[in-house]
C-alpha positions in Angstrom: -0.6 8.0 9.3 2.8 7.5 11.3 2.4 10.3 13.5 5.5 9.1 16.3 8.1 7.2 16.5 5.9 4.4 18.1 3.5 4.3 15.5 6.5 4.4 12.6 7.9 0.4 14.6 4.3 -0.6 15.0 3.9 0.1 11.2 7.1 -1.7 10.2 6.3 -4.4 12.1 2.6 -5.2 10.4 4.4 -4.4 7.2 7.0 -7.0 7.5 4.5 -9.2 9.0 2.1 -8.8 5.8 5.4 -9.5 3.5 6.4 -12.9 5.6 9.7 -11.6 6.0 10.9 -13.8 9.3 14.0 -12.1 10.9 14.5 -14.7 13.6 17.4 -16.7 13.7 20.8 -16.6 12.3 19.8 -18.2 9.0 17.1 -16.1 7.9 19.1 -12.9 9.0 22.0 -14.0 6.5 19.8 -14.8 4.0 18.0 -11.5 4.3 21.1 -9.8 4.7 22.7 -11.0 1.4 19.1 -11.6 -0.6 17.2 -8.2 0.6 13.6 -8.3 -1.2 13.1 -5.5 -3.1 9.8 -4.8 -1.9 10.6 -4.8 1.5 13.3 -2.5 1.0 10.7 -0.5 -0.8 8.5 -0.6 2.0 11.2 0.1 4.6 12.3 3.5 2.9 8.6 5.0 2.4 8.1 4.2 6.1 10.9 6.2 7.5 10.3 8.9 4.9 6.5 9.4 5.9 8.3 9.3 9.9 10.4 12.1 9.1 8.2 14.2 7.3 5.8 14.1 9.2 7.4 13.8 12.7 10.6 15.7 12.3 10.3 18.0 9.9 12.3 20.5 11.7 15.8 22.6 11.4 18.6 20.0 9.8 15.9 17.2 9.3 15.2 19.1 6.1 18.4 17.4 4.7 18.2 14.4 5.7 14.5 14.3 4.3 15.6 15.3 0.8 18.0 12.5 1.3 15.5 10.2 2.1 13.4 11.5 -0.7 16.7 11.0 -3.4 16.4 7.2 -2.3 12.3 6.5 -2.3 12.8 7.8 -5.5 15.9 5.6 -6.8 13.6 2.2 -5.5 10.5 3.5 -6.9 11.7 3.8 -10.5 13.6 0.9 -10.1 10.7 -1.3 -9.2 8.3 0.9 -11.3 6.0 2.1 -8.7 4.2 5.2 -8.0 3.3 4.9 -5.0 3.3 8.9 -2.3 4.0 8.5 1.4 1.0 8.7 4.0 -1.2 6.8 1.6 -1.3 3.2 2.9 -2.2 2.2 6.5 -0.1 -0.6 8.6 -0.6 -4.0 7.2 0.7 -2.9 3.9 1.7 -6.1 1.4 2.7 -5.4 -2.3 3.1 -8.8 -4.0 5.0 -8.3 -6.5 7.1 -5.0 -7.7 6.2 -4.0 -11.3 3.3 -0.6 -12.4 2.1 0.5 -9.7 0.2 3.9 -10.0 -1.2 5.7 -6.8 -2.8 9.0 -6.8 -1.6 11.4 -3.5 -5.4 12.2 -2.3 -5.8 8.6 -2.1 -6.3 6.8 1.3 -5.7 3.3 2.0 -6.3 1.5 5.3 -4.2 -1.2 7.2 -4.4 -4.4 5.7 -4.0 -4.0 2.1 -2.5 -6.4 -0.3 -1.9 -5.3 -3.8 -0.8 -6.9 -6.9 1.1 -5.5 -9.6 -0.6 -3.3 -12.9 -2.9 -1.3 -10.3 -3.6 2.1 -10.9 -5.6 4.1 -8.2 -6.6 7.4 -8.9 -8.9 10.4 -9.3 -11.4 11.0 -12.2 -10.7 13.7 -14.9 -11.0 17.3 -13.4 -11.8 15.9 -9.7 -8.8 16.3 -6.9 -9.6 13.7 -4.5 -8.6 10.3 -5.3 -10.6 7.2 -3.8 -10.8 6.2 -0.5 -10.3 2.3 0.8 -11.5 0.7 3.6 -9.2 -1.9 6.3 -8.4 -5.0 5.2 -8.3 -4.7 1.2 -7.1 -7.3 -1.6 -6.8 -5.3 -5.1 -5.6 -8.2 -7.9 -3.4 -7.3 -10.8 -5.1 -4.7 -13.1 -7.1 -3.5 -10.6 -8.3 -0.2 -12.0 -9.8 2.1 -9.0 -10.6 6.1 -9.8 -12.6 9.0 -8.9 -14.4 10.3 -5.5 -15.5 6.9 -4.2 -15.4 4.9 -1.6 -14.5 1.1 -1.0 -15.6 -0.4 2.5 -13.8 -2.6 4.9 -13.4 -6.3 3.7 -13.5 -6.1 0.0 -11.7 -8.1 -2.8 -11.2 -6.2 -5.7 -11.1 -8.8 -9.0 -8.3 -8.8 -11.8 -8.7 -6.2 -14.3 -11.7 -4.6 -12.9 -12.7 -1.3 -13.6 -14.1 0.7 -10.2 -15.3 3.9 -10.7 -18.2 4.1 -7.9 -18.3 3.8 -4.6 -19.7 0.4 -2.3 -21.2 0.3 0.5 -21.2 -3.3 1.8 -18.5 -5.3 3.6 -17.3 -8.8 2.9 -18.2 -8.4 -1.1 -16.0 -9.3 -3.8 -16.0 -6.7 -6.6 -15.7 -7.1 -10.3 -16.2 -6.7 -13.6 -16.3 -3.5 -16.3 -17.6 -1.5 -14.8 -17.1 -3.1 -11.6 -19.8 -4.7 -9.2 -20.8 -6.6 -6.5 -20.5 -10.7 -7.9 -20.3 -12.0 -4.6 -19.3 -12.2 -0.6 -15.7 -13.1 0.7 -13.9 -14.1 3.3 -11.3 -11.5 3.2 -9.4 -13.6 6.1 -8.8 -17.0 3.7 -7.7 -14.2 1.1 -5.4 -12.1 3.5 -3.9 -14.7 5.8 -2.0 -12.4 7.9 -5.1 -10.0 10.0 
């Protein structure tokens, strides 16, 4: 959680990072500037909005945070996501905008990179949504809900169906109902930790 305003840079920084958005140069800064990625803007706009609610959310802040809140919104219907702030740690990659369903109870850690069609959420009657580990890959379809718990260094498969909690790292999950088919190297599947 972005908790100051050196925590909000260091966030954007892993975020831009995970996205391979290169800023360097007078080339890539044009390009950027006239081509913006979607996504990135995406990302950019949920990062300052979970700065300023959570770090000034004081006196005329109140404003500009229902400002910022007008255009999370605007992005997040326009690229069809779902997505509250203060879910996802640093690290964040989403690969491609289209559904995109997260519930708010849900925790993510740094590190995650998520596909399109994923829906993450709690179970019927239950409040609390799941809660993932560091360094997460979750491929399209992904299908994650209830009180559970994912650990660190896990690859979710396509179209899987999770709906109970794993206890050991460096697995790949699958399946319906989802379970343990093998072990990963989560650092040939996320490139960037």
């Amino acid at each position: 959680m972005i908790n100051n305003k050196k925590d909000y840079l260091e966030y954007l920084t892993r975020d831009r990072i995970a996205l391979e958005i290169y800023n360097q140069g007078a080339v890539n800064k044009i390009k950027n500037l006239i081509f913006p990625d979607p996504v990135w803007t995406f990302q950019k706009r949920m990062r300052q909005l979970e700065y300023y609610t959570n770090c000034k959310n004081y006196g005329l802040y109140h404003f500009y945070i229902y400002y910022l809140k007008y255009r999370y919104k605007l992005i997040s219907i326009k690229l069809n996501f779902t997505i509250p702030i203060n879910v996802f740690g640093p690290g964040l990659s989403i690969v491609h905008y289209g559904t995109i369903i997260i519930n708010f109870t849900s925790k993510i850690g740094s590190n995650c990179r998520i596909h399109a069609c994923v829906n993450i959420g709690a179970s019927g009657g239950e409040i609390q949504g799941p809660q993932l580990g560091d360094n997460i890959y979750i491929a399209p379809g992904a299908k994650i809900y209830g009180n559970i718990w994912i650990p660190n260094n896990t690859a979710i498969g396509a179209n899987a169906v999770v709906n109970k909690s794993f206890t050991k790292e460096n697995t790949i999950i699958a399946g319906i109902p989802a379970k343990v088919i093998g072990e990963v190297d989560i650092k040939k599947i996320i490139k960037y930790i």
